[in-house]
C-alpha positions as CSV (number, residue, x, y, z in Angstrom):
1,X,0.0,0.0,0.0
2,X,2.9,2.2,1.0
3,X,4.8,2.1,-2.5
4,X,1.4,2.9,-4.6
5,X,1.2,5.9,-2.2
6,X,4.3,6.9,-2.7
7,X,4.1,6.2,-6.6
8,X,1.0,8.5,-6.4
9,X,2.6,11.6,-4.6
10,X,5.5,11.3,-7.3
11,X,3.2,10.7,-10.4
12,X,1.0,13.7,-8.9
13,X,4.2,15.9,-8.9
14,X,5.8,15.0,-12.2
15,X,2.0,16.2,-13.5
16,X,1.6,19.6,-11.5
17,X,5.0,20.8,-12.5
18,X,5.8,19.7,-16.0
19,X,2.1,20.5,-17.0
20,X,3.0,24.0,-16.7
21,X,4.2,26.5,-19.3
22,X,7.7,27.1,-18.3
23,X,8.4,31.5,-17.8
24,X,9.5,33.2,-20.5
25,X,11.6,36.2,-19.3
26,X,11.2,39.6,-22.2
27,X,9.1,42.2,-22.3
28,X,5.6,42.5,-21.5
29,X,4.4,46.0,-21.9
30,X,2.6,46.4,-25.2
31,X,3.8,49.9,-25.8
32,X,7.6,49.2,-26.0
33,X,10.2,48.5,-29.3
34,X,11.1,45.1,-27.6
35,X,7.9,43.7,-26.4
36,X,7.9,40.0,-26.6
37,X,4.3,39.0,-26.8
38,X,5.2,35.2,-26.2
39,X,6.7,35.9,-22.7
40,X,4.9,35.5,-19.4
41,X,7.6,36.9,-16.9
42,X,8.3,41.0,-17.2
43,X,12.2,41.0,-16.8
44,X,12.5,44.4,-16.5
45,X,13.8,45.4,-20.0
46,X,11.2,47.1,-21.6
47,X,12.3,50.2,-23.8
48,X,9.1,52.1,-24.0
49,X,8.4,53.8,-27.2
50,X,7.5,56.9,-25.3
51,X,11.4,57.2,-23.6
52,X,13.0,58.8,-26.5
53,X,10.9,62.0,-26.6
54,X,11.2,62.4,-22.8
55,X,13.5,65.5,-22.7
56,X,13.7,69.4,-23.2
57,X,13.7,71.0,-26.8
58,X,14.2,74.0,-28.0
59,X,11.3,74.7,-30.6
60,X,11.6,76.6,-33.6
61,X,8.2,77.0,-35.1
62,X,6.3,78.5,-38.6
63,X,3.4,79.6,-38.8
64,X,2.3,82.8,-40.1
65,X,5.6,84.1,-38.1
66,X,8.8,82.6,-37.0
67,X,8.5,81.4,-33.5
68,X,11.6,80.0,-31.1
69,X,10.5,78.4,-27.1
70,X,11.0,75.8,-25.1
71,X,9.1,73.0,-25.1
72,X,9.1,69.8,-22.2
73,X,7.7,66.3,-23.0
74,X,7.4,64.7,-20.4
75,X,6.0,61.3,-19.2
76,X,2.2,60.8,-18.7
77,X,0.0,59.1,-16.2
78,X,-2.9,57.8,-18.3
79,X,-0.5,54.4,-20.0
80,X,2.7,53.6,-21.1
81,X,2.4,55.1,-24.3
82,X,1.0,58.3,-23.4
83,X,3.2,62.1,-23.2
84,X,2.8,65.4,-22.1
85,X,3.8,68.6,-24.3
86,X,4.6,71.3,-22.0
87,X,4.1,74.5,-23.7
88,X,2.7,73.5,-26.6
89,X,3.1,76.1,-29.7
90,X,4.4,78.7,-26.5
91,X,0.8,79.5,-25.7
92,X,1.7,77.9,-22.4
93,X,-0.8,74.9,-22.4
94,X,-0.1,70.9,-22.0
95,X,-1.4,68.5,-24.4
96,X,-1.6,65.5,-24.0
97,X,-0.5,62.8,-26.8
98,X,-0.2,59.1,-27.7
99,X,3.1,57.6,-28.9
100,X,2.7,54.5,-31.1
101,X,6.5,53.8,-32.6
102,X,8.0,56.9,-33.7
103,X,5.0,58.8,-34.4
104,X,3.3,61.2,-31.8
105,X,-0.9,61.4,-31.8
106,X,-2.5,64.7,-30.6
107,X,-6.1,64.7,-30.0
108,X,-7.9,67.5,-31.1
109,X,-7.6,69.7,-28.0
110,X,-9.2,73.3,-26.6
111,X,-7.8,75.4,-23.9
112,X,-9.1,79.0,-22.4
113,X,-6.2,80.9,-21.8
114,X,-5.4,83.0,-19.1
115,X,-5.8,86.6,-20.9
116,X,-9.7,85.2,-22.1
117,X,-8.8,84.0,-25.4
118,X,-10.5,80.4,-26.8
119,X,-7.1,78.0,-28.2
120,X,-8.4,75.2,-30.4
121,X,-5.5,72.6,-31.9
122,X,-6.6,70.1,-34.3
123,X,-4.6,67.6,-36.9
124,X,-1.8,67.5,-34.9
125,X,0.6,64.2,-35.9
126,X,4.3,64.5,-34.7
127,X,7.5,61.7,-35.8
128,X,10.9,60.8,-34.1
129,X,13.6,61.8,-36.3
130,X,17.0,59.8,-36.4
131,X,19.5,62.3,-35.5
132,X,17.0,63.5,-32.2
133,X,14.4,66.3,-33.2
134,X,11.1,65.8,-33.4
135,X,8.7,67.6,-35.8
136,X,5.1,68.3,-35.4
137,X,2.9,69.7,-37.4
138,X,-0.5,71.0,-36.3
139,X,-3.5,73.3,-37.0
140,X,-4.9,75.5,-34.3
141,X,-7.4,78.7,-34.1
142,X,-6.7,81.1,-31.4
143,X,-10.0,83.1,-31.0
144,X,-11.6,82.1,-34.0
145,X,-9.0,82.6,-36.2
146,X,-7.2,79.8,-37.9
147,X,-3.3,79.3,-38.3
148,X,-1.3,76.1,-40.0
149,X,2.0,75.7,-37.9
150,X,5.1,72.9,-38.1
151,X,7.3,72.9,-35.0
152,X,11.1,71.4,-35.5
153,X,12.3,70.7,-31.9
154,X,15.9,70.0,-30.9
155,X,16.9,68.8,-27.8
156,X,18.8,70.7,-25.7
């Protein structure tokens, strides 16, 4: 009786733990140039898409004028692929945007400003250039009236 119970406990442990899908250390965040959608155990190494635009630029903008600021992206708090643009366009309002790759997504966005005036920004779409910049381009009306901009943003 003894060796069947004992032939039990080991055939009941070989099943448990081989039955199981082994862990599979990489990447699991979604929103990240390494993700590894087969693994099961986060290791830590995820390179978010969102990290290389984290930084301070200097922004050199057209629009129906030539405009140079500062602009901040920073990390968001809604997911892992979502940004903050500090200072957007130097009216001194924070948009927030999606990151998918290289490419930056701006929701069509309105702001009252502090002096009274109505800021509407629409069609904004942004990219990650090789050497560092990023340019976005953008439409906007501030008070009714509409402007077309592009912004080329170096870090600094």
């Amino acid at each position: 009786m003894r060796t069947i119970s004992v032939f039990t406990s080991l055939l009941l442990f070989v099943v448990l733990f081989t039955a199981c899908d082994p862990d599979i250390d990489g990447c699991t965040v979604w929103a990240s140039h390494n993700y590894n959608p087969e693994a099961n155990f986060d290791d830590g190494s995820c390179d978010l898409w969102r990290n290389k635009f984290i930084g301070a630029y200097d922004a050199f903008e057209t629009c129906s004028g030539f405009y140079d600021y500062q602009l901040g992206i920073n990390e968001g708090i809604i997911d892992f692929d979502h940004i903050i643009l500090n200072n957007f366009g130097d009216f001194g309002v924070n948009l927030s945007a999606r990151v998918q790759g290289d490419a930056i997504f701006i929701d069509n966005q309105s702001f009252g400003l502090g002096n009274g005036a109505f800021l509407e920004i629409w069609n904004a779409i942004g990219k990650y250039e090789p050497n560092g910049d990023v340019i976005i381009n953008y439409e906007y009306a501030l008070d009714g009236l509409p402007d077309i901009c592009s912004i080329r943003a170096q870090p600094f």
